[in-house]
C-alpha positions as CSV (number, residue, x, y, z in Angstrom):
1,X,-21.2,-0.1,-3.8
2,X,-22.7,3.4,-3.4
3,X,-19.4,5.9,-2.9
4,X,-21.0,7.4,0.2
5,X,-21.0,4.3,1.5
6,X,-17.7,3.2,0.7
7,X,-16.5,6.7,2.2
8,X,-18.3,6.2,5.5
9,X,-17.3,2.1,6.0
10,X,-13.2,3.7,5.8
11,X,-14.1,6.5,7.9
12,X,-16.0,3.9,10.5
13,X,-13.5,0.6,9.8
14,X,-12.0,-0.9,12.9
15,X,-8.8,-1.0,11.8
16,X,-8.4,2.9,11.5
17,X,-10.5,3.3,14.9
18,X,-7.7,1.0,16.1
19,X,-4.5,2.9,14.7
20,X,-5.8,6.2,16.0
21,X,-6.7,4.5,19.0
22,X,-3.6,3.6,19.3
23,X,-1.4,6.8,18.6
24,X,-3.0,8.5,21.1
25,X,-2.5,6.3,23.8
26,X,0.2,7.2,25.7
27,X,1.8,3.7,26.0
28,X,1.7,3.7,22.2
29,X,0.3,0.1,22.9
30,X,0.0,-1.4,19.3
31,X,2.3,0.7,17.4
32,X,4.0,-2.6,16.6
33,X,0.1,-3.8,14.9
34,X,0.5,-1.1,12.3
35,X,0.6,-2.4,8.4
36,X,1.7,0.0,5.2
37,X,0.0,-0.7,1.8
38,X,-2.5,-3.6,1.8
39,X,-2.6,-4.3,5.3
40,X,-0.9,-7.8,5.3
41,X,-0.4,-8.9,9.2
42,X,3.3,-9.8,8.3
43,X,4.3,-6.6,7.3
44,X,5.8,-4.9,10.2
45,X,6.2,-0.5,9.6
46,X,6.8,1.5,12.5
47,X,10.2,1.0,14.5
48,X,9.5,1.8,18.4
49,X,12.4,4.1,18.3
50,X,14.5,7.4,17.3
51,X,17.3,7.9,15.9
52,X,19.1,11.1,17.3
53,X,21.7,12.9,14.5
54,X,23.1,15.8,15.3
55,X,21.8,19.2,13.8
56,X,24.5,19.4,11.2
57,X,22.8,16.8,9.3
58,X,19.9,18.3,9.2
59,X,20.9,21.5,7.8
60,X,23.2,19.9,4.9
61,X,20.6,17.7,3.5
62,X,18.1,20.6,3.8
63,X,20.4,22.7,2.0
64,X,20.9,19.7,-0.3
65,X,17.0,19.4,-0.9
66,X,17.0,23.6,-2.0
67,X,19.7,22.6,-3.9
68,X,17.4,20.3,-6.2
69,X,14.7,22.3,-6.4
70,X,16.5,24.7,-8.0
71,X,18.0,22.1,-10.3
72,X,14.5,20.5,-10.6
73,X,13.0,24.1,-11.6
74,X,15.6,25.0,-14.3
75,X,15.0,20.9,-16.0
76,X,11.0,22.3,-16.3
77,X,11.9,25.2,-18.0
78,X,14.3,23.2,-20.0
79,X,11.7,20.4,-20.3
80,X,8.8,22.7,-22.0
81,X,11.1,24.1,-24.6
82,X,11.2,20.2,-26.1
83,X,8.7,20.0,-28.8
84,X,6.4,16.8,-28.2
85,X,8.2,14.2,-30.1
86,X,11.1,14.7,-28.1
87,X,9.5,14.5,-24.9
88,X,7.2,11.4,-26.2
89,X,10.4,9.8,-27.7
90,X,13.2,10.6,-25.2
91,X,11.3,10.7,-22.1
92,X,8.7,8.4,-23.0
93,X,6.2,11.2,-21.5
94,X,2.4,10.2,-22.4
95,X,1.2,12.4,-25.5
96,X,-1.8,12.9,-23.4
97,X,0.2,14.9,-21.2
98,X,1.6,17.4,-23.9
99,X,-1.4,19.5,-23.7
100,X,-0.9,20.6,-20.1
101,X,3.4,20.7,-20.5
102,X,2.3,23.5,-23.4
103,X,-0.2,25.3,-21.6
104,X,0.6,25.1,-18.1
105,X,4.4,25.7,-18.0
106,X,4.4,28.5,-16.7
107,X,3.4,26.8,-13.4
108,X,6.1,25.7,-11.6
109,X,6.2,21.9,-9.6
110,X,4.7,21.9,-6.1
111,X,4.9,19.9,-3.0
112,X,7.7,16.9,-3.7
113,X,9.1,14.5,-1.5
114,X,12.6,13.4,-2.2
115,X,14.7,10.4,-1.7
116,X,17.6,10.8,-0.6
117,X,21.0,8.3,-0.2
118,X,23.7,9.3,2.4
119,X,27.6,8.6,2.0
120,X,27.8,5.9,4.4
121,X,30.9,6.3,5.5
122,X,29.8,10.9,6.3
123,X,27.0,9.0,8.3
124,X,29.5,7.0,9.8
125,X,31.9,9.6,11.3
126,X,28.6,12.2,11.4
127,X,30.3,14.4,9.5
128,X,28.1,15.6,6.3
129,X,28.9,18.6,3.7
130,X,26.8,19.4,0.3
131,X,28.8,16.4,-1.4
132,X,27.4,13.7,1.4
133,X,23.9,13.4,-0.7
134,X,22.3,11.8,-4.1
135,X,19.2,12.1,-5.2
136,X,17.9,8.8,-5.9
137,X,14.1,9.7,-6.8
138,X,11.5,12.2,-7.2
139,X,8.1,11.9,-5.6
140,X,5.1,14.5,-6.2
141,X,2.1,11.9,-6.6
142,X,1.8,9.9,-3.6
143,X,-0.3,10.5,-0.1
144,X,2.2,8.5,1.7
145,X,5.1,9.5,4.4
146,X,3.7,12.9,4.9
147,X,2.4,12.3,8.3
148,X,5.3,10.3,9.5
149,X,7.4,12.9,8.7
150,X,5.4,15.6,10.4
151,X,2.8,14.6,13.2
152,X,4.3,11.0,14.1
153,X,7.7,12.1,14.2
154,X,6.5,14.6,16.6
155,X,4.6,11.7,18.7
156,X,7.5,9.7,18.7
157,X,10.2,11.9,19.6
158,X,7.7,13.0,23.0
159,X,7.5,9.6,23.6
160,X,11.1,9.0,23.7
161,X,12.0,12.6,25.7
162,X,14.1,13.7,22.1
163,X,13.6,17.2,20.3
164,X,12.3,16.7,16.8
165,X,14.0,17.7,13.5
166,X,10.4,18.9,11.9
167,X,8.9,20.6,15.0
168,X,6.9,22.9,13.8
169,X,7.8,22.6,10.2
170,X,4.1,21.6,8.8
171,X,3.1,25.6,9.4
172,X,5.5,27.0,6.9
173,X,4.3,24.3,4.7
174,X,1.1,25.0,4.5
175,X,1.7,28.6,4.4
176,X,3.7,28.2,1.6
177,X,0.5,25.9,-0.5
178,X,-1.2,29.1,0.8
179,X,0.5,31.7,-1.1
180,X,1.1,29.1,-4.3
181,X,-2.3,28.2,-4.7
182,X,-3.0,32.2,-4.4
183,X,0.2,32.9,-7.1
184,X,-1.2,30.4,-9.4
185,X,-5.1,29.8,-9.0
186,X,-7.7,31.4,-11.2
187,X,-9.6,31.1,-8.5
188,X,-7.5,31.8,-5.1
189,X,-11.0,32.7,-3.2
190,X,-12.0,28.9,-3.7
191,X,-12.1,26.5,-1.1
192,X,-9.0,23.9,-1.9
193,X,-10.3,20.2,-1.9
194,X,-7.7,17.5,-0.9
195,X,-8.1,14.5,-2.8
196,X,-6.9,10.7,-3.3
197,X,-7.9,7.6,-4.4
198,X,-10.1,5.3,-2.1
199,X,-7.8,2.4,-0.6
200,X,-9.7,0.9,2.1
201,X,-6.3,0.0,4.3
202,X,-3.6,2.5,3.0
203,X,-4.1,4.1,6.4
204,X,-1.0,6.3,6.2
205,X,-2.5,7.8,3.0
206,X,-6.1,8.6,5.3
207,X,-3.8,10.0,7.7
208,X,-1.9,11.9,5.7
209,X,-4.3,13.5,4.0
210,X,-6.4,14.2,7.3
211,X,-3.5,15.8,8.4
212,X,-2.9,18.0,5.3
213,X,-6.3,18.9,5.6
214,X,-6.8,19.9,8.5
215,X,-3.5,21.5,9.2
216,X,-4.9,24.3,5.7
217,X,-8.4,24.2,8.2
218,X,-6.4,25.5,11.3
219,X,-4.4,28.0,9.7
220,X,-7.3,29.7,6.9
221,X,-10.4,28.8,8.6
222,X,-12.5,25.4,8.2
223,X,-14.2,26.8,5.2
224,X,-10.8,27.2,3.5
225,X,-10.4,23.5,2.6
226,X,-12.1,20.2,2.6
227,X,-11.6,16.2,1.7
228,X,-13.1,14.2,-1.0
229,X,-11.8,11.1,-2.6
230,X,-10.8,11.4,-5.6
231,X,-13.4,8.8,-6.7
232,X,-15.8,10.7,-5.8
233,X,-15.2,13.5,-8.0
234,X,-17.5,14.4,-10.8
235,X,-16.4,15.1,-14.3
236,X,-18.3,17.5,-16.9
237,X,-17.4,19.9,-19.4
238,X,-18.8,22.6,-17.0
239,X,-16.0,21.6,-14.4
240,X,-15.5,19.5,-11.7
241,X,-18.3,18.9,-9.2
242,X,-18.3,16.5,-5.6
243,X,-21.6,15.9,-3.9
244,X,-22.3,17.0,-1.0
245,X,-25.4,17.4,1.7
246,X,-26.5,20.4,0.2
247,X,-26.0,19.1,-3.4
248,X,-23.5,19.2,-5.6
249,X,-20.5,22.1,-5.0
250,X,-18.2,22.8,-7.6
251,X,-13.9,22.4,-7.4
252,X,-12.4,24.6,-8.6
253,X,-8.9,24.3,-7.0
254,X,-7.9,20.5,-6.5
255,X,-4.8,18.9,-4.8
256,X,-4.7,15.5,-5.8
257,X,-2.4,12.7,-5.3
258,X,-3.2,10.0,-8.2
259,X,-0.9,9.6,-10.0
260,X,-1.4,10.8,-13.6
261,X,-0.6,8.1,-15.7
262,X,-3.2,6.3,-13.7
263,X,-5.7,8.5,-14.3
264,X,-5.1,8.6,-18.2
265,X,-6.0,4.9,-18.1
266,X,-9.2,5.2,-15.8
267,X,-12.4,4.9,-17.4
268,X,-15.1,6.9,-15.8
269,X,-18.1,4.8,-13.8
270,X,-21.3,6.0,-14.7
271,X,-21.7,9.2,-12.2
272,X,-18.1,10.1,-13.5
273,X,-18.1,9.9,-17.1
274,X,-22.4,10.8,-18.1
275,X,-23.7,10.9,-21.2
276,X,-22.7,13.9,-23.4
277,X,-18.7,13.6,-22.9
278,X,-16.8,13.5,-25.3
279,X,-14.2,10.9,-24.1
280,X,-14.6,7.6,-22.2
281,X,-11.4,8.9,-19.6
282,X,-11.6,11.8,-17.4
283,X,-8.4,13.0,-18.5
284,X,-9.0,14.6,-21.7
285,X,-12.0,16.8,-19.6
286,X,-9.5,16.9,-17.0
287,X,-7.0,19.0,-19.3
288,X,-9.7,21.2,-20.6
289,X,-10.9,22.2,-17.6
290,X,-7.6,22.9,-16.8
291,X,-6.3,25.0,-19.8
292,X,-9.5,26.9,-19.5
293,X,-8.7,27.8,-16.5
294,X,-11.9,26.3,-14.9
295,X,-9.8,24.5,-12.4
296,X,-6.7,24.2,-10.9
297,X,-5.1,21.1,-10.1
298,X,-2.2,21.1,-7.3
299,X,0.9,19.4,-7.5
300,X,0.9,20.3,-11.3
301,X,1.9,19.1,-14.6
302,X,5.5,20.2,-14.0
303,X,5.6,18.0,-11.4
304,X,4.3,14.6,-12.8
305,X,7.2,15.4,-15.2
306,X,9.8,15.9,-12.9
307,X,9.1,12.2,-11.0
308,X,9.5,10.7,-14.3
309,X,13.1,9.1,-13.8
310,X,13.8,9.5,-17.4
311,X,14.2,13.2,-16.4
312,X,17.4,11.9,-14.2
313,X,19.1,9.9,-16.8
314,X,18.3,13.0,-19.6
315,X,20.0,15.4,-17.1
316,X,22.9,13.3,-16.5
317,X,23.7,11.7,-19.3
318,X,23.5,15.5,-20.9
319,X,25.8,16.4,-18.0
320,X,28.6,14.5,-18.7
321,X,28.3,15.2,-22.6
322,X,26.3,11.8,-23.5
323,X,26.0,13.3,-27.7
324,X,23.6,10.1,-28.1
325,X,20.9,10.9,-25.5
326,X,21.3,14.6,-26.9
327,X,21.3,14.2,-30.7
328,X,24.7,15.9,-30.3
329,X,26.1,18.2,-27.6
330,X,24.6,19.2,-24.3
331,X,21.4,21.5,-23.6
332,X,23.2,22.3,-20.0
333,X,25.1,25.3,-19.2
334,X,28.3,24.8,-17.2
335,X,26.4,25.9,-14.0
336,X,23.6,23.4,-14.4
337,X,25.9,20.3,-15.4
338,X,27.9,21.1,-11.8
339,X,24.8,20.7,-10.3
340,X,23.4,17.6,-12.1
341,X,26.8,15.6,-11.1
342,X,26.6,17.1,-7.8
343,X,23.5,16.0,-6.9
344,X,22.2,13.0,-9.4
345,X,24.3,9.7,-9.0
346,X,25.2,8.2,-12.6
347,X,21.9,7.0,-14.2
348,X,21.6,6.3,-17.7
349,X,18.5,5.2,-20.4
350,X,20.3,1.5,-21.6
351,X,21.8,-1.2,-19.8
352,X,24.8,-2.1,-22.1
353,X,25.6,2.0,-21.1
354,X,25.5,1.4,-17.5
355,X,26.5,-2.0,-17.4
356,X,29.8,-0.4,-19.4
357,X,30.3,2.1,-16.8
358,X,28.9,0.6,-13.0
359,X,29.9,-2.2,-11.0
360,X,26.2,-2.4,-9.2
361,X,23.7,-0.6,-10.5
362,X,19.5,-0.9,-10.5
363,X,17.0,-0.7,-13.2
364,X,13.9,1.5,-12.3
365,X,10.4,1.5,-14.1
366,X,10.2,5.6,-15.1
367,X,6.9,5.5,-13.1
368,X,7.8,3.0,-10.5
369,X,6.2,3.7,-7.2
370,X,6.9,2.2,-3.9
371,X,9.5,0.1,-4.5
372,X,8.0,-2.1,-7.5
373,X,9.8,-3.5,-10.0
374,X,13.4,-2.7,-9.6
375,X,16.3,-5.0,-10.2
376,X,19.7,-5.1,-9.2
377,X,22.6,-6.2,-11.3
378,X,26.1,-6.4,-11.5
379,X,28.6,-5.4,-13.9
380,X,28.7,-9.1,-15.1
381,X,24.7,-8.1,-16.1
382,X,23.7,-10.7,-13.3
383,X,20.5,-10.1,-11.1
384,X,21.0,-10.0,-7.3
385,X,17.9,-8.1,-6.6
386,X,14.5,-7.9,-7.5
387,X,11.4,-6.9,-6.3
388,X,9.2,-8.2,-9.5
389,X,6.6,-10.7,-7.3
390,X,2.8,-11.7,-7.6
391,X,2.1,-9.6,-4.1
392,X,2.3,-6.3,-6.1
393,X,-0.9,-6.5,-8.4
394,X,0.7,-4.0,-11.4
395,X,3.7,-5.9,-11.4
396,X,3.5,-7.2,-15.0
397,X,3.3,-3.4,-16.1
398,X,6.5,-2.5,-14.4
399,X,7.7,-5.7,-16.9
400,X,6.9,-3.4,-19.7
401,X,7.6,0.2,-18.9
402,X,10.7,1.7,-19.8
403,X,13.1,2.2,-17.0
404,X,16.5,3.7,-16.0
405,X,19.3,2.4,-14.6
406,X,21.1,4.3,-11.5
407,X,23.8,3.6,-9.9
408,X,24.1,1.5,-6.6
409,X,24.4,4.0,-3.5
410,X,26.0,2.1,-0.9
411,X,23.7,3.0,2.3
412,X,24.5,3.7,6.0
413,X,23.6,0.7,8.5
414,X,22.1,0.5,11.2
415,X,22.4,-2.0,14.1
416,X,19.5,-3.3,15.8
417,X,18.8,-5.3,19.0
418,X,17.2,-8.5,18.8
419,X,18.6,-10.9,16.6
420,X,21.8,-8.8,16.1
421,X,20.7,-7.7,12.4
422,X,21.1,-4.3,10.7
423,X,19.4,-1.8,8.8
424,X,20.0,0.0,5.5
425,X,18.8,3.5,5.9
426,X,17.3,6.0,2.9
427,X,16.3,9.3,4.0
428,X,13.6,11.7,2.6
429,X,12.7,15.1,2.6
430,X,9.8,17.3,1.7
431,X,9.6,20.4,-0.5
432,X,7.0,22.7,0.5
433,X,4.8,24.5,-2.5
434,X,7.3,27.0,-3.0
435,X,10.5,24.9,-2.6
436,X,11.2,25.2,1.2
437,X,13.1,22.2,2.7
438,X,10.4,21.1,5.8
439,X,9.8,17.3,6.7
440,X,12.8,15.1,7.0
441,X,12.3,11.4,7.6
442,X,14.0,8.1,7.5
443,X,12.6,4.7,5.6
444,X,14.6,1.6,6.4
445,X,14.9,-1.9,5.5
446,X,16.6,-4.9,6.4
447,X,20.1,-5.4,5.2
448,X,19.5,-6.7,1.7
449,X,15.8,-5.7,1.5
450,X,14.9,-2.6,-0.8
451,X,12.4,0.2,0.3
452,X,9.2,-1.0,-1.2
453,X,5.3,-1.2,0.3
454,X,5.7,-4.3,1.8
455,X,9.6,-4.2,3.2
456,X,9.6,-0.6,3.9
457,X,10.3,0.8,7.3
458,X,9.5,4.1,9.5
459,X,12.3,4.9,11.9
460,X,11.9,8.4,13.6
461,X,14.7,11.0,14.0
462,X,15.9,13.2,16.7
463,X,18.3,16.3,17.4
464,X,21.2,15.5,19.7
């Protein structure tokens, strides 16, 4: 199907008509009709209500959020002083990325959401300090969550007569991709194109990345930025071009949620990959164009690193002196290692280690997203848990991707009217371009469910 096509059926389909449609109604009749992911009927998202904490929460786990971008900035410089075997062979990084950890280091990760588990008994009494908080996962390659945390939080707390936690807070973010893509562009004058992938019903990606957009449009002007999926983009050894009515315009800064080890595997259609290249993937023109400073891709390579979970179980197990993950001794000072077991629950590269040390504990694929693929055990090695299922279509390649195994962080509940259930509640926050705590949100599940595409809640959050 012609792209422009493709781009114009999303940007016309009922069922995003409908969800706006819906938002801005002020009876917020529907909001139950909304769908994450694939947009399966079943699959309720958005809770039709707030939860109100009181401000102390939000300032510990956004001083908890600085807190690991400072640990997260010190594991990139420490990453790029690996040589490539070790980062192949302990991290299982792809080589393909080694190019871009050697010439781009000096860039630091941008824009990361993380996920975040709460002492449930803190959240229970309300009562939170620095050591109330893990970090369960990193997350710089995904659309998703950004405009629940920001514009329908906003929506929802008006709705229910609450103040909002992130009021506001999308200004300084974009400010702060501002002055990074000025600090570290080549070519800071250039219009910045926000790209993903085209999903026909991942409507909280469309409306993520309209809101991104057009929250850079407000604040620099409409010229400043524009959208393109990431489809759509075309590929040469002269750079990076995108079609448009005048013709063809050339990127030359690009922020781009797909997820890199994705795009090492695509294969170029025709348009994308013409005759004359010297690779059948994008990727390897990608990385050129990137090292030759002929564009600049936002979040960067640093960051793709850091979501790698391997990165959690190499800093921990270095932290509490793991000689066999290390090839003997640690690479941590004493300030760093504080930090790691402050804020990283135990997490560790083999089973037998974590099944020697944890009573409950899951495996995670290193590149899991959304929930896929993870397994919960017990110390007797026995599953309880697992997500592995036909509905997710890459599930057989979380079978055979190398994975960690974290430690099982006992969540807060929630109780719910209706049929008297209860919720398990993760929390998230975002970390502007330049590290700022902004965004906080909450995904729930079902007692008993795990935070994947397809269980995953939305719950909004208030201010008492």
């Amino acid at each position: 199907m012609d792209v422009e096509k493709q781009i114009d059926d999303i940007l016309r389909s009922p069922q995003r008509q409908d969800f706006l449609t819906n938002i801005l109604n002020p009876n917020y009749a529907g909001l139950f009709d909304f769908t994450v992911g694939h947009g399966e009927p079943d699959s309720p998202y958005i809770m039709h209500d707030v939860l109100v904490l009181p401000e102390s929460f939000y300032f510990e786990i956004r001083a908890f959020a600085r807190r690991t971008w400072e640990l997260l900035t010190d594991a990139t410089r420490l990453l790029a002083s690996l040589d490539e075997e070790d980062l192949v062979d302990e991290f299982d990084i792809p080589r393909d990325y080694y190019p871009q950890i050697l010439g781009l280091q000096h860039i630091p990760p941008a824009d990361m959401r993380l996920d975040i588990a709460v002492r449930q008994e803190d959240f229970e009494q309300l009562r939170f300090n620095p050591q109330s908080f893990k970090l369960l996962e990193v997350n710089a390659a995904t659309p998703s969550f950004f405009w629940e945390s920001f514009e329908g939080n906003r929506l929802l707390c008006d709705r229910f007569a609450c103040c909002c936690p992130n009021s506001d807070l999308l200004i300084p973010h974009t400010q702060d991709l501002k002055d990074y893509v000025d600090r570290y562009s080549k070519h800071p004058d250039k219009k910045l194109y926000f790209s993903f992938p085209y999903f026909g019903e991942n409507q909280e990606d469309i409306l993520s990345f309209d809101l991104r957009c057009g929250a850079y449009q407000r604040q620099f002007g409409d010229q400043a930025a524009a959208f393109v999926y990431s489809d759509d983009l075309v590929f040469t050894e002269q750079g990076v071009f995108v079609r448009t009515d005048q013709g063809q315009e050339r990127v030359y800064n690009l922020f781009m949620h797909h997820p890199s080890e994705w795009a090492i595997a695509d294969r170029g259609i025709q348009r994308n990959d013409p005759a004359g290249l010297h690779t059948d993937t994008p990727w390897q023109t990608l990385t050129d164009l990137l090292l030759q400073n002929e564009l600049n891709k936002f979040p960067p390579i640093t960051a793709d690193v850091l979501q790698n979970k391997a990165v959690l179980a190499f800093l921990y197990t270095q932290a509490v002196g793991d000689a066999s993950a290390s090839g003997g001794g640690s690479r941590l000072d004493s300030t760093t290692t504080a930090s790691v077991l402050s804020i990283i629950p135990p997490t560790y590269f083999y089973f037998e280690d974590a099944q020697e040390s944890l009573q409950d504990f899951w495996e995670k694929p290193i590149y899991g997203r959304e929930g896929a693929g993870v397994v919960r055990f017990n110390q007797a090695g026995e599953e309880l848990f697992s997500t592995y299922a036909e509905k997710f279509e890459d599930w057989d390649w979380y079978h055979d991707m190398n994975a960690v195994f974290q430690a099982h962080q006992e969540p807060p509940q929630l109780q719910y009217q209706g049929d008297g259930g209860s919720l398990d509640l993760m929390f998230t926050v975002y970390l502007s371009a330049l590290g700022r705590p902004t965004g906080v949100g909450c995904r729930p599940t079902a007692t008993g469910k795990a935070v994947d595409t397809f269980e995953g809640l939305w719950l909004a959050l208030g201010i008492v």
